[in-house]
Each structure stands twice: as C-alpha cells, then as structure tokens.
N, C-alpha and C positions, 0 to 999 in steps of 0.2 A: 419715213420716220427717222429722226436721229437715233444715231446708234447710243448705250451710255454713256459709252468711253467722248462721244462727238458733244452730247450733252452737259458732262461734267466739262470738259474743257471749254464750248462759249459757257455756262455760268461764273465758271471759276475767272474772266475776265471782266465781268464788272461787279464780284461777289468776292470782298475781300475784308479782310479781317482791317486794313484801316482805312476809315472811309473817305469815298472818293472827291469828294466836292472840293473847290480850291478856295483855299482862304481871302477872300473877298466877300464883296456884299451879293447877298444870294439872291436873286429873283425867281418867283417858281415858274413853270409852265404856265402859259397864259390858260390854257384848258383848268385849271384848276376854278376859274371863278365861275363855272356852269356849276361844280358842286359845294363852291363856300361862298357865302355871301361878306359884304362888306365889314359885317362887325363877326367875322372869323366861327360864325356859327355853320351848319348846314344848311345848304340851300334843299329844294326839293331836287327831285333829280329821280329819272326813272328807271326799269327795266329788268329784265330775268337774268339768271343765272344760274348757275351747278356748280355748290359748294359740298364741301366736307364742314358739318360741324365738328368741333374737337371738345375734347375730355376735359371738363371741369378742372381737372388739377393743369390741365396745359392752359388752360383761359386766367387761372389763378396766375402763374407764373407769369404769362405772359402784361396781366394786370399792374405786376409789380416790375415789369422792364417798362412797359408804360408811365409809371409814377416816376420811377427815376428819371427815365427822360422830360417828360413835364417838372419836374423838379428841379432839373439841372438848368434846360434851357427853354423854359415857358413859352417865351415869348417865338419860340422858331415855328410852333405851332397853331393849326386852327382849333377849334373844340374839340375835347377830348372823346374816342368814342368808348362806348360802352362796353362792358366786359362781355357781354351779351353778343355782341357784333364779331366776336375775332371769330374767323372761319378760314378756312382754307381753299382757293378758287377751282376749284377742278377747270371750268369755262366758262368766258364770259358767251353771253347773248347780244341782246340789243340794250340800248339806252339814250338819254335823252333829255332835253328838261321838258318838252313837250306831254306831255300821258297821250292827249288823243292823238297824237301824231304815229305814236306808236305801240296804238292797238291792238290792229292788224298783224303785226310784226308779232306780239307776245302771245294773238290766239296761234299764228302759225306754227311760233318755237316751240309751245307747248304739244299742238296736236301731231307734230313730227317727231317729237322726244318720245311723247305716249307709243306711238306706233314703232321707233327704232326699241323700244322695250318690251314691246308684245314680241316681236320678230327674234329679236336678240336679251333674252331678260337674264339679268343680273344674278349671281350667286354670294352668297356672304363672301367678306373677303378682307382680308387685312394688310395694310400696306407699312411697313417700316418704314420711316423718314429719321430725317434728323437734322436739326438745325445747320446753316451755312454760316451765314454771317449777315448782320445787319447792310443794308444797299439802299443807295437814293434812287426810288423808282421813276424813270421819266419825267425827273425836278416836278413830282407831285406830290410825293410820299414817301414815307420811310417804312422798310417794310424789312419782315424775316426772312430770306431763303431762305430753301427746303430743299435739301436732294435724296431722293432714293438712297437706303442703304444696302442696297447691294442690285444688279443686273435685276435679278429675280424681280426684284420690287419696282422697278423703273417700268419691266416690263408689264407688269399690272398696271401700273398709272398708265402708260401710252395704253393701254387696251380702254382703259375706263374713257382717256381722254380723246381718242378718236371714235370713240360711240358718238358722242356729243356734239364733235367736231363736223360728224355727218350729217348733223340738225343745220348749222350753219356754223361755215368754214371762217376762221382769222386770218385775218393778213401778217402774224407774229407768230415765232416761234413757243410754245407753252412753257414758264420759268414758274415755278411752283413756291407760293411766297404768302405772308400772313401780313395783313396791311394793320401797322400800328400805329398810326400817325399823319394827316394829311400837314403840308407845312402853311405857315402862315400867308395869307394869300398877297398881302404885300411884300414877302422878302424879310429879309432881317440882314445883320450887319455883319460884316467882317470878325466881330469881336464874337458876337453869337452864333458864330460857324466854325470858331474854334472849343467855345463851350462844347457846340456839339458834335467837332469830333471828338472832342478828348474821350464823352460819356457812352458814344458808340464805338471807341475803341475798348474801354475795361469790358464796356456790356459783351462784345467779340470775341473774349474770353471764356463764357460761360456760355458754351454749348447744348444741347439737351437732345432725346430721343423722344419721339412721338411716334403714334400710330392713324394711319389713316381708315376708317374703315366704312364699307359700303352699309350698315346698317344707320351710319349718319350722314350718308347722302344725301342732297335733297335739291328738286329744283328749287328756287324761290322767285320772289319774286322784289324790288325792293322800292322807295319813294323819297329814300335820301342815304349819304354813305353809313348811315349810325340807324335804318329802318329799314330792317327784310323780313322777309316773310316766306315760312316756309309753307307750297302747294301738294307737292307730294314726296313720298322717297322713291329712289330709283330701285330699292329692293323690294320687290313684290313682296307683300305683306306681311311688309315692315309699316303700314301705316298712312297717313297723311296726314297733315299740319300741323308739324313738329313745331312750337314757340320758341 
C-alpha cells in the first residue's frame, strides 16, 4: 500500500490547480462511446461497485460547479448527470455493455463482499476529505479530487479500500474523485478547450471539506453512468436499498 506522503505526491502530478489538457482540438478516449451514445446521451452500460454516497449540501454544491461548467462550455460535454448520481468511488467491480455477459461476475462480487463482511464487518466511521483540484480523468471525464486530510484519514480509506480490493483486485493505483461530467464523445475544438480551462481554473479556487462516512456505503449496482442502484450497506444494520 502507498504510504500518504507516496500518495499525495503521484496525485499532486496530474491534480493541479490549472488544467492539464493542451490547447487544441480535444478528442476523448475512444472507451468513452461504450457509455455515451451518438447523440451525447447515456448509452446502457453495466456493472457493481462500492460507493460513498455524500451529504445533500456536498451534492448541492457540487450541482452548481456543475452548471457553471455546462454553462460555460456546453458543448465540451455529453448529458448532464443528475444530482442524484455524484458519489464518491470507494472501488470499482466489474462492467460492460453486455448485462448477460456479466452475471456471473456480479453474483460472484457480491457473494465474496457479503462473506469478506461477515469475516471482517465494518464499524461506523468517519473519514475527512477535502477537495484537490478539478483533473481530466483518462480524456473520459472531468472529475473532483479528493485527498485525505490528514495520515489518520488516508489510513482509514486504504483500510475500507483494500476490504474490497480483496473481492477483486485493479490493475490501477486508487485516486479518490467525484465524476462531474463525462466529455462530449466527439471532441470539441481548440477554442472550447480554452473556455474550459479558463472555467476549471476560477472553479480551482474554491476548495471545500467533506466527510466520508461508512453509514453511506453501499454496494451498488448500475445500468448507465446517470443509473445506480443501491443493494446493500456495508455497515451492518445500517439497512439495504438506499435510493
């Protein structure tokens, strides 16, 4: 496991206060048209995962960093997702555009999760975070870092995030981020890559603090980037099928 200190220095190189993309015409990751279709809506798209839902007033906020960007530079993006949607990813699972292809796969991640939480089960718990800086995630998306605010806290996240890591292992290091935006799946132009750094530069000024906490855990499940669905919480009885 990364140390903090190992941690904050690879984030702090592609999480910076002005954003990285070079002023030309932008094309995104060809991966992106599995989950947008041609006229910039959601396509389906499947699979589970272990999120942190967050606090009504962080979703509000985050709502109106949202608008501003759509407002600035419309056209940089696909459909806008719902306020409903912003989460924070503890770990991804499996996914797909297939559903039956990856059945098997979602009864196994679940019945391995269930079982590393009878074994190992969860305590209330609260994690401080705090805003990094807006980042172009792997030319799919734009998204919020998120780094631990302080050792103590990082060290709770790696504890929650190698529970899960143990159901099935990533080929990627875990950078901890709130997806607000996927970009338009044809690209946009030189002129509308300046728009949007200029508007994720001021917005990289206005930092914030949040809380992560294990009674808003949850696996889910999802059917498109703007449709999840929660199955159960990871804190024992804290419930299941959180909307």
């Amino acid at each position: 496991m990364e140390t903090y200190a190992a941690f904050l220095e690879r984030v702090s190189q592609f999480e910076q206060a002005e954003f990285s993309i070079p002023e030309q015409e932008f094309l995104p990751n060809p991966s992106i048209k599995a989950k947008v279709k041609a006229d910039n809506t959601f396509s389906n798209f499947y699979g589970d995962t272990v999120v942190f839902d967050l606090d009504d007033g962080v979703k509000a906020y985050l709502a109106e960093v949202v608008d501003t960007l759509y407002r600035t530079a419309p056209t940089c993006f696909a459909e806008k997702l719902p306020t409903s949607s912003f989460h924070m990813t503890l770990h991804d699972l499996s996914s797909g555009s297939q559903l039956p292809q990856l059945l098997d796969e979602l009864i196994v991640n679940r019945k391995r999760l269930e079982e590393k939480l009878v074994k190992t089960p969860l305590t209330p718990m609260v994690i401080q975070m705090r805003s990094h800086f807006l980042f172009n995630m792997v030319d799919t998306s734009l998204v919020l870092g998120l780094i631990p605010a302080s050792r103590a806290d990082y060290d709770r996240l790696m504890e929650l995030y190698t529970l899960v890591d143990d159901v099935k292992k990533l080929p990627y290091p875990f950078t901890p981020h709130i997806t607000l935006a996927y970009y338009n799946r044809d690209g946009f132009s030189a002129e509308q890559v300046r728009d949007l750094k200029q508007v994720v530069r001021e917005l990289n000024h206005a930092p914030i603090e949040l809380e992560l906490d294990t009674r808003r855990l949850y696996y889910q499940t999802f059917s498109s980037m703007k449709d999840y669905q929660s199955i159960f919480s990871l804190l024992k009885n804290e419930g299941a099928c959180h909307e």
